[in-house]
C-alpha positions as CSV (number, residue, x, y, z in Angstrom):
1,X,83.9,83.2,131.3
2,X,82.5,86.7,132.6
3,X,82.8,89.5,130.3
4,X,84.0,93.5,131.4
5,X,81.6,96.4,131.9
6,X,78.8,94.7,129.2
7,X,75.4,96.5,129.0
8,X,72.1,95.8,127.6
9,X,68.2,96.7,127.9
10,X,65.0,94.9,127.7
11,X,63.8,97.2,125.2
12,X,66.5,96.1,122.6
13,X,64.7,92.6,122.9
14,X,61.7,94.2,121.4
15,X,63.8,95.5,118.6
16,X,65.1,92.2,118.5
17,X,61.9,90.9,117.7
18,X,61.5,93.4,115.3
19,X,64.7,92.3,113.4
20,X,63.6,89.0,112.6
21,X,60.4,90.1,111.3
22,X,57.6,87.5,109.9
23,X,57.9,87.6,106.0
24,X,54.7,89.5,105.9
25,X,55.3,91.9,108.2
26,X,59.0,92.7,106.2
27,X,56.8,92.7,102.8
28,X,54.6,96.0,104.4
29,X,57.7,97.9,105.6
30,X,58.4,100.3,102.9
31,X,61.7,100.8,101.0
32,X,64.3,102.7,103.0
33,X,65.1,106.3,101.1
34,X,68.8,106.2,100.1
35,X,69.2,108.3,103.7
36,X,66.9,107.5,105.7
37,X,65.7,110.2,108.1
38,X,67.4,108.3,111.4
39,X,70.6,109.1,109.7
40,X,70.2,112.5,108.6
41,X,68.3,113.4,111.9
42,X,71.1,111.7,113.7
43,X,74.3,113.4,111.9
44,X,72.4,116.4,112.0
45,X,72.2,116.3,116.2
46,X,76.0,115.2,116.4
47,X,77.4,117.5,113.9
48,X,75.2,120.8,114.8
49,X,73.7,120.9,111.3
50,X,70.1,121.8,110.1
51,X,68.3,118.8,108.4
52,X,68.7,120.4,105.2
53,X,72.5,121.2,105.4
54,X,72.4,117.0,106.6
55,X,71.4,115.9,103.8
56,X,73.5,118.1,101.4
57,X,76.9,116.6,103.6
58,X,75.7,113.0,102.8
59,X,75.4,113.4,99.5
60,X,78.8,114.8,98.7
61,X,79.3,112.0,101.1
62,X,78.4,109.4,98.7
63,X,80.1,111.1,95.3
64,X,83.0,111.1,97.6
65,X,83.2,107.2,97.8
66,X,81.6,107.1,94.4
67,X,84.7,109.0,93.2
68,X,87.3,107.2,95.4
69,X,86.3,103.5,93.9
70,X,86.3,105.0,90.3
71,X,90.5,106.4,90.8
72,X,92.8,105.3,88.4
73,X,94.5,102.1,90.4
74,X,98.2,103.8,89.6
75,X,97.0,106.5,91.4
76,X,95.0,105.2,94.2
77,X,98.4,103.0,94.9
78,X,100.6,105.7,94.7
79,X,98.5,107.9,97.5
80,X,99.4,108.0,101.1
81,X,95.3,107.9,102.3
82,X,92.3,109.5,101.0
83,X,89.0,111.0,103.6
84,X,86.4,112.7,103.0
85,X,86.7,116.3,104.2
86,X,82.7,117.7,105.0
87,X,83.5,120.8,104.8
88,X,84.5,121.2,101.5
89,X,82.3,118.4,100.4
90,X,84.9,116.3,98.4
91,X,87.1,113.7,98.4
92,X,91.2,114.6,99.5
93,X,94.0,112.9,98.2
94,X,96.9,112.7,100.4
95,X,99.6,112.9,97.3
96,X,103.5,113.3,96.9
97,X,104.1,114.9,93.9
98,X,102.9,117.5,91.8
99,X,101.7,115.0,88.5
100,X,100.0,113.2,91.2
101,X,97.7,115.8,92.6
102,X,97.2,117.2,89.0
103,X,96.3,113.8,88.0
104,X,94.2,113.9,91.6
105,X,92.7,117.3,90.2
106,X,91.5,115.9,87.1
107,X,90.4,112.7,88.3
108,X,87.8,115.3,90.6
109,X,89.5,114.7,94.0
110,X,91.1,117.6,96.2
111,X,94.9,116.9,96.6
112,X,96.6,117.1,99.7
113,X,101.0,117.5,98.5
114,X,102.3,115.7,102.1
115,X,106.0,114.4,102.9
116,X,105.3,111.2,103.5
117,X,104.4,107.7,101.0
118,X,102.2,105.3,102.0
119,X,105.2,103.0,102.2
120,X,106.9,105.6,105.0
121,X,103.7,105.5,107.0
122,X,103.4,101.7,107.1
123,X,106.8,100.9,107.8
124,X,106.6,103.6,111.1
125,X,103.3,102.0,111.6
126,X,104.9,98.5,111.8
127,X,107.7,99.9,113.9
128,X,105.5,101.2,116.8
129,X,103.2,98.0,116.8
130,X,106.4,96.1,117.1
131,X,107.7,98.4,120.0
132,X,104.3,97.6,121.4
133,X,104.4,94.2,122.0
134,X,102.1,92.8,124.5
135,X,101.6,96.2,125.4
136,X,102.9,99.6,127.0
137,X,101.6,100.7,130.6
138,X,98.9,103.5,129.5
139,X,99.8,103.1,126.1
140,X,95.7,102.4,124.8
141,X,96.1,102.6,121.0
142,X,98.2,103.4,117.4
143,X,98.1,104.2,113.8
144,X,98.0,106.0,111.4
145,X,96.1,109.2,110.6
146,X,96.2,110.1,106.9
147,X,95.0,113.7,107.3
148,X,98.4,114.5,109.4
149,X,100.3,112.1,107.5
150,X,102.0,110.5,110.3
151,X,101.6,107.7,112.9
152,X,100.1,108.4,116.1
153,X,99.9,107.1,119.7
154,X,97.6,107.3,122.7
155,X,98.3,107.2,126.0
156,X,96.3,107.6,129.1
157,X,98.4,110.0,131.4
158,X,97.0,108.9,134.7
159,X,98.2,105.3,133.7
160,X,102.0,106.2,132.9
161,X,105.2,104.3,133.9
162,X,109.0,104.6,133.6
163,X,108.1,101.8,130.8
164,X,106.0,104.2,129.4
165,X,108.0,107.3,129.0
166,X,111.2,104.7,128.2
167,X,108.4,103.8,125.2
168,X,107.8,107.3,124.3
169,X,111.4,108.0,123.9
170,X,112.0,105.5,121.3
171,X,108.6,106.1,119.3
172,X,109.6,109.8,119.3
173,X,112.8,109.1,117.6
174,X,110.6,107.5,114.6
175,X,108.8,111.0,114.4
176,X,105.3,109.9,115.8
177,X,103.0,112.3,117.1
178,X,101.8,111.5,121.0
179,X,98.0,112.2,122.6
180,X,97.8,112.2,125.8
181,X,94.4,112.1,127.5
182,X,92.8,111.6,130.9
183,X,91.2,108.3,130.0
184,X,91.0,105.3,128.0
185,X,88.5,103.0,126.1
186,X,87.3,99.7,127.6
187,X,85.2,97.3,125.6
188,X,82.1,97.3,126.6
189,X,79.3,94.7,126.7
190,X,76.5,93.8,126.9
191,X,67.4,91.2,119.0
192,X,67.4,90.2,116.6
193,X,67.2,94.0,115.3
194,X,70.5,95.9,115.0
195,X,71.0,97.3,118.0
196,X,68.6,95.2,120.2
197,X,70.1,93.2,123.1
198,X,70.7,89.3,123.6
199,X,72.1,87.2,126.8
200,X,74.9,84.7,126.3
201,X,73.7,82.5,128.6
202,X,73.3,83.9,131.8
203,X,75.4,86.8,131.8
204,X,74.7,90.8,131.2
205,X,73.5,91.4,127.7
206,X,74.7,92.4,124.5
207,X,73.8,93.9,121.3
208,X,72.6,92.5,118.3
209,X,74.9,93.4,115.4
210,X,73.6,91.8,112.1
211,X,71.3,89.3,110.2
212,X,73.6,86.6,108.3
213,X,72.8,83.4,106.4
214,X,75.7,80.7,105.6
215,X,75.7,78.8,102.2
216,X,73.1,76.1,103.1
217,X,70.7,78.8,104.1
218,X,70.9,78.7,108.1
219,X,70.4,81.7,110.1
220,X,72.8,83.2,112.2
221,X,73.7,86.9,113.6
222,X,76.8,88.5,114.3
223,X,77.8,90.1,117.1
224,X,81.1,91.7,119.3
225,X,83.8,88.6,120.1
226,X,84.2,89.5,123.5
227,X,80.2,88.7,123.8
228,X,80.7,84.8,121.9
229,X,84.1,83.8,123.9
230,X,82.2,81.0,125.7
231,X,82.0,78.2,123.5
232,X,78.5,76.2,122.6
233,X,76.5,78.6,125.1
234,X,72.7,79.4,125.4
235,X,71.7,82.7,123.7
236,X,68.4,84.3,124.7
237,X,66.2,86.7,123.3
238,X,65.6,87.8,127.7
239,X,66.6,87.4,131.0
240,X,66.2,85.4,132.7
241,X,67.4,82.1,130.3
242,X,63.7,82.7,128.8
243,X,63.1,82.7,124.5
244,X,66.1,81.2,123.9
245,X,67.7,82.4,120.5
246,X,70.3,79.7,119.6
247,X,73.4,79.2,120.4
248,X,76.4,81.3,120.6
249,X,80.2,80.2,119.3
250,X,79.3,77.0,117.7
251,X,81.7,74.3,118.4
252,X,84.2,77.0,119.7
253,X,85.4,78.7,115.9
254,X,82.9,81.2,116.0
255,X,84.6,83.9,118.2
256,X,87.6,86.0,117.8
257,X,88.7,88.5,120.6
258,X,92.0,89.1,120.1
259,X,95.2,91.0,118.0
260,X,92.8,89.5,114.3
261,X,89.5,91.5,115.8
262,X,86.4,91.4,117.9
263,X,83.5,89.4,116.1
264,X,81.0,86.9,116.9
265,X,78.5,84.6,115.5
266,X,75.6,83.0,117.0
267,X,73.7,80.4,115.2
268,X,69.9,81.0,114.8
269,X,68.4,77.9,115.8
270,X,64.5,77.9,117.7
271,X,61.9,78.4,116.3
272,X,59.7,81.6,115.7
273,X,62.5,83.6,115.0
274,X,63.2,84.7,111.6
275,X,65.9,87.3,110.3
276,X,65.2,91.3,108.9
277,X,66.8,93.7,107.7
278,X,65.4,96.4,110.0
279,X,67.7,98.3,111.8
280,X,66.1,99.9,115.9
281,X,67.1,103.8,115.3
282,X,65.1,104.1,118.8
283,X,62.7,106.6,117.7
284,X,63.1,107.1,114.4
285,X,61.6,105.3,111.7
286,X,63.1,101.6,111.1
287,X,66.7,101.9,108.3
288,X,66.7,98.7,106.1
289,X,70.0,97.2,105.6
290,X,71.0,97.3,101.6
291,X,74.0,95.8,102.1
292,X,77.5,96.2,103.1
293,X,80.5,99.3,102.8
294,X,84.1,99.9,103.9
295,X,84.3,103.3,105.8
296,X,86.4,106.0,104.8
297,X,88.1,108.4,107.6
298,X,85.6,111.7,107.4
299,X,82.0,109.7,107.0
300,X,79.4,109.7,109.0
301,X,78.6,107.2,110.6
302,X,75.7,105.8,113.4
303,X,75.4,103.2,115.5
304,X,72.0,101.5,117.0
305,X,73.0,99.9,120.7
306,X,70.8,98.9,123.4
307,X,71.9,101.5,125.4
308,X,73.0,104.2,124.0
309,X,70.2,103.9,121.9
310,X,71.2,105.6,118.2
311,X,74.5,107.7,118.0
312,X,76.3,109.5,115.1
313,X,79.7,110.3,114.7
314,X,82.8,111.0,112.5
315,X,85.4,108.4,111.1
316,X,88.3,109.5,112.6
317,X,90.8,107.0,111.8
318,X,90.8,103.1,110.1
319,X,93.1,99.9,110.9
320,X,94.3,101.3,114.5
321,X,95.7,99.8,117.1
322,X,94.1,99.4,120.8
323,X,95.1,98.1,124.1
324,X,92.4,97.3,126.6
325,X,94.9,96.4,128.9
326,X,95.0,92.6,130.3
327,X,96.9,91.6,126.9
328,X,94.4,92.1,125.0
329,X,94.9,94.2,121.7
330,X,93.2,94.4,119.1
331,X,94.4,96.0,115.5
332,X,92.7,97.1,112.7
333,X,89.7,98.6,114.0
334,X,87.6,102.0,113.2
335,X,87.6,104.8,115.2
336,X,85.0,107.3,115.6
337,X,83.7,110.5,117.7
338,X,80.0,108.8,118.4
339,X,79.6,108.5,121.9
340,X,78.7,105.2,123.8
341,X,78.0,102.7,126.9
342,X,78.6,99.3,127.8
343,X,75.9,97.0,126.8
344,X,76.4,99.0,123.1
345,X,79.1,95.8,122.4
346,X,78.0,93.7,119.0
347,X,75.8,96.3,118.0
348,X,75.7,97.4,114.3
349,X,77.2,100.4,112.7
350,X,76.2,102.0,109.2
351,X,77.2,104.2,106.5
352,X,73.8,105.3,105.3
353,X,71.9,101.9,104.6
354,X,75.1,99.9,104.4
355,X,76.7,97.6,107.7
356,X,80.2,98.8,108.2
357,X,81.2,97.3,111.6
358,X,80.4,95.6,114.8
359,X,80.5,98.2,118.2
360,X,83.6,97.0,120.1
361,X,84.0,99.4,123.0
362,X,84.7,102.8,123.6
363,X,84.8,105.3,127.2
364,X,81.6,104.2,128.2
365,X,80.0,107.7,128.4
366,X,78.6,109.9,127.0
367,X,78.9,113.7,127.5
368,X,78.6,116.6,124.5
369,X,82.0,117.7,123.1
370,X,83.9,115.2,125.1
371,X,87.3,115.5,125.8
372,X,90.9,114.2,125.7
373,X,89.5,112.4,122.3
374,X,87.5,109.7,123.5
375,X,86.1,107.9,120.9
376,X,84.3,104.6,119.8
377,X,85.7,101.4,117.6
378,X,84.2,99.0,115.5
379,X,84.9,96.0,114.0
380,X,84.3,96.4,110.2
381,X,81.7,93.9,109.6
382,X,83.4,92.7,106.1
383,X,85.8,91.0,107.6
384,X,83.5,88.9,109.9
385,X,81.3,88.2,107.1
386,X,84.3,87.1,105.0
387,X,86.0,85.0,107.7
388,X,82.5,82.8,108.1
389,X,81.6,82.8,104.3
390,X,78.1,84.1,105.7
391,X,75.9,86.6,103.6
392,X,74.4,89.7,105.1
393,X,70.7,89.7,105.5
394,X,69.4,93.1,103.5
395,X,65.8,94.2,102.5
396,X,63.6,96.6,100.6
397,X,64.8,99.9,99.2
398,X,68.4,98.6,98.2
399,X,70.3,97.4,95.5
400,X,68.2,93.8,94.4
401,X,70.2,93.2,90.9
402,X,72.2,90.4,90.7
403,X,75.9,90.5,88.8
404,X,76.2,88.8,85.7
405,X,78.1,85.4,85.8
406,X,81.6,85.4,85.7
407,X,83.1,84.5,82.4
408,X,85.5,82.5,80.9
409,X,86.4,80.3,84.2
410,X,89.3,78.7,83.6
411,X,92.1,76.7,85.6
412,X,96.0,78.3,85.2
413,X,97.1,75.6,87.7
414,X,97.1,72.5,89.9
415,X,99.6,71.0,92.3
416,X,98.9,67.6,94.0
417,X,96.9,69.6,96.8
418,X,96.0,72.8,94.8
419,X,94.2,73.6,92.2
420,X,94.5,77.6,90.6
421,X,91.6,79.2,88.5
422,X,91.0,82.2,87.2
423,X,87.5,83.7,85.1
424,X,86.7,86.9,83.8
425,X,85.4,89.9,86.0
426,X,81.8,90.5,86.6
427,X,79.6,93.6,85.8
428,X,76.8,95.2,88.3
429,X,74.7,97.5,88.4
430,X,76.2,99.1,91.8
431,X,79.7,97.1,91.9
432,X,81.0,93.5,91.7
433,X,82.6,92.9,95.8
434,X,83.6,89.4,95.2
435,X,83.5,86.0,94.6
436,X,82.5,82.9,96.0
437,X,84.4,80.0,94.7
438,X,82.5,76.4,95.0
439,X,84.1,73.5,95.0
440,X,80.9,70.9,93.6
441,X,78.5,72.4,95.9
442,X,80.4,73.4,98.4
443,X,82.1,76.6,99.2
444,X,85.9,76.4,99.0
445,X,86.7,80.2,99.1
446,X,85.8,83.6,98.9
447,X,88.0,86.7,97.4
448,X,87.6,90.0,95.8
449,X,90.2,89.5,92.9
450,X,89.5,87.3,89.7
451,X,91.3,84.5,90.5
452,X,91.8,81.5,93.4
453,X,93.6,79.1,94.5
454,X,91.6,76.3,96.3
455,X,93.9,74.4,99.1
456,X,93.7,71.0,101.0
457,X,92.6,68.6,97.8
458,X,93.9,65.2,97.5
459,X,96.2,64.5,95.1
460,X,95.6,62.6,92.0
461,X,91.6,63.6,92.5
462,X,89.1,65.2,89.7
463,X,87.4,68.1,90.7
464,X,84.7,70.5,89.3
465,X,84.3,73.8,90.7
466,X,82.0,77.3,89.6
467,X,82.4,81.2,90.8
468,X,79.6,83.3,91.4
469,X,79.5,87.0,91.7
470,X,78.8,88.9,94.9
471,X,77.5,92.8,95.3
472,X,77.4,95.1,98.5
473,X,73.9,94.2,98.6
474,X,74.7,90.0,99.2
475,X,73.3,89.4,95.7
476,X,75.0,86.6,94.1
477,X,75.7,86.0,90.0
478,X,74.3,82.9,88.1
479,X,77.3,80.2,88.4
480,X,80.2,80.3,86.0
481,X,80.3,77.6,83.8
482,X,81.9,74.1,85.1
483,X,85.7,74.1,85.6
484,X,87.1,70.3,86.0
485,X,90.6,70.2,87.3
486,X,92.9,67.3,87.9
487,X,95.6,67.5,90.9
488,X,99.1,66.2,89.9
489,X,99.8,63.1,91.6
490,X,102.0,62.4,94.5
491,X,102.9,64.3,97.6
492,X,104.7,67.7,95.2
493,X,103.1,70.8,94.1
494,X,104.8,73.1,97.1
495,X,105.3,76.7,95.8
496,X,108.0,78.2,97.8
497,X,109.7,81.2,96.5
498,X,113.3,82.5,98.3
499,X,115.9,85.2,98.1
500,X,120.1,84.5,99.0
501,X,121.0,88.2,98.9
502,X,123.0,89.2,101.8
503,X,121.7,92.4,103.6
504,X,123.4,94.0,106.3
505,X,121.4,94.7,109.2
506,X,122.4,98.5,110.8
507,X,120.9,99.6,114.1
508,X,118.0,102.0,114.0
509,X,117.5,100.9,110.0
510,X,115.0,98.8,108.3
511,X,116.1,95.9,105.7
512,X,113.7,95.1,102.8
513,X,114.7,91.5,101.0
514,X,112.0,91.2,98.0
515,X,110.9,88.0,96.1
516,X,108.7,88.6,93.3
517,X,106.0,86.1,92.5
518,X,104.4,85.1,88.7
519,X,101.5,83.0,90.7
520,X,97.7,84.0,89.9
521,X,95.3,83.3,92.5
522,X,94.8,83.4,96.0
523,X,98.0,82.4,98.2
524,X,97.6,79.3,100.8
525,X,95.8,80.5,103.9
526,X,98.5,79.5,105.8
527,X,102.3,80.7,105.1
528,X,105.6,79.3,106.0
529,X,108.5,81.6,106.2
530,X,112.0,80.3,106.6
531,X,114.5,83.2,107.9
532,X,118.2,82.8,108.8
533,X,120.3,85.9,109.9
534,X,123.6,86.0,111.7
535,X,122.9,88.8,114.3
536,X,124.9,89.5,117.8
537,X,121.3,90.2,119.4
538,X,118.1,89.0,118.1
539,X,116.0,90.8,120.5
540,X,116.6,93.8,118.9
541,X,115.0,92.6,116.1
542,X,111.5,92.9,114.4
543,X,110.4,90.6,111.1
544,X,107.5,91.5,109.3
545,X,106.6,89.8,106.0
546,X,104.7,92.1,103.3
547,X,102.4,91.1,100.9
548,X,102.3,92.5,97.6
549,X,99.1,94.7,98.6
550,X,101.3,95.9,101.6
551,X,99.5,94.0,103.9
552,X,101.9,93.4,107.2
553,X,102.2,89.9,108.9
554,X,104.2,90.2,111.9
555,X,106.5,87.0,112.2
556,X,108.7,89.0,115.5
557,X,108.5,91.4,117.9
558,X,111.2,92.4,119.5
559,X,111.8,92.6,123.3
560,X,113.8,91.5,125.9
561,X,116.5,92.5,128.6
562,X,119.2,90.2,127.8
563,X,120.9,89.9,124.0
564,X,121.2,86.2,122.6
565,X,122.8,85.6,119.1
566,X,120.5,84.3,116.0
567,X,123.1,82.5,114.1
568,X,120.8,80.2,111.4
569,X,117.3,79.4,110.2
570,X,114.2,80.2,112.5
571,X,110.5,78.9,110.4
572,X,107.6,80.5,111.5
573,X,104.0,79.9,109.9
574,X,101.1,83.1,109.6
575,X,97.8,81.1,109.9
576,X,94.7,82.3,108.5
577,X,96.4,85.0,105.9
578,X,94.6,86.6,103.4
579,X,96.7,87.9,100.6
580,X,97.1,87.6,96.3
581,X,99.6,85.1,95.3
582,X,101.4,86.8,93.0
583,X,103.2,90.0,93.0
584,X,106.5,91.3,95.1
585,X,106.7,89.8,98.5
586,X,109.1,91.6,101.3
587,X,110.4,90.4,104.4
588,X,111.2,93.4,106.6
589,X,113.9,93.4,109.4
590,X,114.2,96.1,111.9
591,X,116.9,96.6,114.0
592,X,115.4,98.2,117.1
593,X,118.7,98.4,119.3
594,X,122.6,99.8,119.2
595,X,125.4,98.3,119.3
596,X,125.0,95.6,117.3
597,X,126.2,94.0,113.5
598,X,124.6,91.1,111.4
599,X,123.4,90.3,108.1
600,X,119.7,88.5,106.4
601,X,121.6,85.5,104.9
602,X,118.8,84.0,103.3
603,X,115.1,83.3,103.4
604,X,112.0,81.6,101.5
605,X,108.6,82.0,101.8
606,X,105.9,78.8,101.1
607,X,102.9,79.7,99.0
């Protein structure tokens, strides 16, 4: 399958090379400085700053996210969005009441009094996603901003339709602010060194993003989706089908390009070619990976891609929305003012000396002070390395203490397929990330909370299963000690949790139905939701199930030019999900049209 408008160069080869440095070569490179001078020098050319005044905005940088992981959790919950603001140099706390910003004040954070909850901004968020669809004619991405406290939407004016401005109507209604622009971003594509490019097969190149290892130790990198959509193909280190790499998409579940992200892996396998931490800054001395970061809206952030070479920029906005057109949208990803150009795809991102994403496209140019906000996404990288239970590759300079074990591992829990543990949280140095669940020697799971549930076991079968630990920095904790764990016998052990309230559904208004869970652990990966509602026209309606973080799984959109009744029970089934078992759980309907009556007889949700 060919791949849109993807770019790289020869001379991210070299940096390739460079990546997956011998083991003696990576023992002489010295430790990277907490900001390494391609990142000052970098933010200091895209921001207009001297060196010195550089430095002095990433270190208020870094007691910014050093303050926002140490917030009171009531607090942090409570706030409608957080950024760092450069030019006062501190952390903002978008707040809605005045004992919250004092408590914001005290805490060291900069309040920001706003209208809106966090709550109000997702449920406008979900509203315009559902509106969306399969997508809107010019219609090219949507979020939310937390330093306007609202919901915005981009559209691409020289691509507008009466099903556009019909679209802008409705959104308007919700209150959402509109950009339009004269453009739109397209994903662009494209060594084993950040930044340096590869070849899926015979195709234009991309970029190399990062160095990974899986459990057993094998070496892999990741890279954009939309450069690994081919399944089981050739990767070279040139043109040319020459020094072949590995192989990309391995047995075909190593590639998402689609509405879950862009990311990639390609499996390591000739060879000659071993993994580094250095990162091609094109120029600049070599940055060493430490380890890995979620970005905040206001950092600054570069990005090392064959051919754009290195390019700084602001985080404007996280977890938004984009259409490349073609049905392909893509939520969730991080949007910044760094410039760049095709062949950039896959390459790596950082915050500092920390991976935060995986270059996904942007306006392909790159012009000072651009215009009608064209800006670049990524992929935050934690999620791919999550999804593939792989561990960043990181070197000298960084973080290299390990957690403590966790303690007191412990099983709450077992069904005939399930078995739920819990342990005692783990101290670090830096900061506990996660934890790695093995079932015997094998990995069963991986989550940031302190406690799991492990899925797909037989029934009536003895287990023994450890947690380990994980930092920023990939190192991983001595194991816990030995949990055995029986599952009950039989074919039971389903946990499925319902609500037989009647709600009425209203036109234009939103119905929450809430169940509350008393389960510990993770929930099953995959969810079945059982919904029955007596409504005179089901396509005006949206269904979104919540988690109890918030988190939104879309179940419906709604859509359509002719009305049919939903009298009874639709099931539907959110693979892959990610979410804490216990807690309140919320299905959402939203009735999107007029006219209409009905009422949420009843539904249940399968943990």
């Amino acid at each position: 399958m060919r791949r849109h408008n993807r770019v790289c160069s020869y001379s991210s080869v070299l940096a390739l090379v460079a990546l997956w440095l011998s083991p003696a070569a990576e023992a002489a490179t010295p430790p990277a400085p907490v900001h390494p001078d391609a990142e000052v020098n970098g933010v200091a050319a895209a921001f207009g700053l001297t060196v010195p005044e550089a430095k002095s905005q990433l270190a208020a940088q870094d007691e910014a996210h050093r303050l926002a992981a140490s917030l009171p959790d009531g607090l942090r919950a409570r706030s409608a969005g957080q950024w760092f603001d450069a030019a006062a140099g501190k952390l903002t706390l978008a707040v809605t009441n005045v004992a919250d910003a004092d408590a914001a004040r005290t805490a060291g954070a900069e309040p920001r009094l706003v209208s809106r909850t966090k709550a109000d901004l997702d449920r406008t968020d979900e509203a315009v996603r559902a509106l969306v669809g399969d997508g809107v004619p010019g219609v090219f991405g949507w979020g939310v901003d937390v330093r306007n406290n609202e919901v915005g939407v981009s559209v691409d004016r020289s691509r507008k339709t009466a099903e556009t401005e019909s679209f802008l109507s409705r959104v308007r209604d919700l209150g959402v602010r509109i950009t339009e622009t004269g453009s739109s971003p397209g994903q662009q594509a494209g060594t084993i060194q950040t930044g340096n490019p590869w070849w899926p097969g015979g195709e234009s190149n991309c970029s190399v993003g990062f160095g990974a290892t899986d459990s057993a130790g094998a070496k892999h990198f990741l890279t954009a989706g939309h450069c690994t959509n081919d399944r089981d193909q050739a990767a070279y280190g040139a043109s040319g089908q020459q020094n072949r790499i590995g192989t990309s998409n391995v047995g075909g579940t190593r590639s998402v390009n689609a509405r879950e992200g862009d990311m990639g892996v390609v499996a390591v396998t000739q060879s000659g070619w071993e993994l580094s931490a250095a990162v091609n800054t094109w120029g600049e001395p070599a940055v060493t990976v430490t380890g890995s970061a979620e970005a905040m809206v206001g950092d600054r952030v570069c990005h090392s891609g064959n051919t754009s070479k290195w390019k700084c920029g602001e985080v404007k906005y996280t977890h938004k929305s984009v259409d490349y057109g073609g049905g392909l949208i893509i939520e969730d990803l991080t949007w910044t003012t760094a410039c760049s150009l095709g062949g950039d795809s896959g390459g790596g991102w950082l915050l500092g000396t920390k991976a935060v994403g995986l270059h996904d496209g942007g306006p392909s140019k790159c012009v000072e002070n651009p215009s009608d906000g064209d800006m670049s996404l990524f992929q935050p990288v934690i999620e791919a390395l999550n999804k593939w239970n792989l561990k960043l590759v990181t070197g000298g300079g960084g973080d290299t203490t390990a957690p403590t074990a966790p303690g007191n591992a412990r099983t709450i829990g077992a069904t005939s397929t399930s078995v739920s543990l819990a342990w005692d949280a783990a101290t670090d140095n830096v900061g506990v990330t996660g934890y790695d669940v093995y079932n015997g020697s094998a990995l069963a799971t991986s989550v940031t909370e302190t406690g799991a549930t492990v899925t797909g076991l037989s029934p009536d079968t003895s287990y023994s299963f450890t947690v380990k630990a994980r930092d920023a920095a990939g190192n991983l904790s001595p194991a816990s000690g030995v949990v055995s764990a029986k599952t009950a016998p039989g074919n039971g052990g389903v946990r499925t949790l319902s609500n037989d309230t009647d709600f009425a559904i209203r036109d234009h208004q939103q119905v929450f139905s809430p169940v509350t869970s008393p389960l510990t652990g993770q929930a099953s990966t995959s969810l079945g939701i059982s919904v029955t509602i007596r409504h005179t026209c089901a396509e005006d309606l949206g269904v979104t199930l919540l988690d109890p973080k918030g988190k939104a799984y879309p179940l419906k959109y709604s859509g359509g030019s002719v009305c049919t009744a939903w009298n009874g029970a639709r099931t539907f089934t959110v693979p892959g999900a990610s979410s804490p078992a216990g807690g309140k759980w919320q299905l959402r309907v939203t009735d999107y049209g007029p006219g209409d009556t009905g009422v949420l007889d009843t539904w249940s949700l399968t943990l």
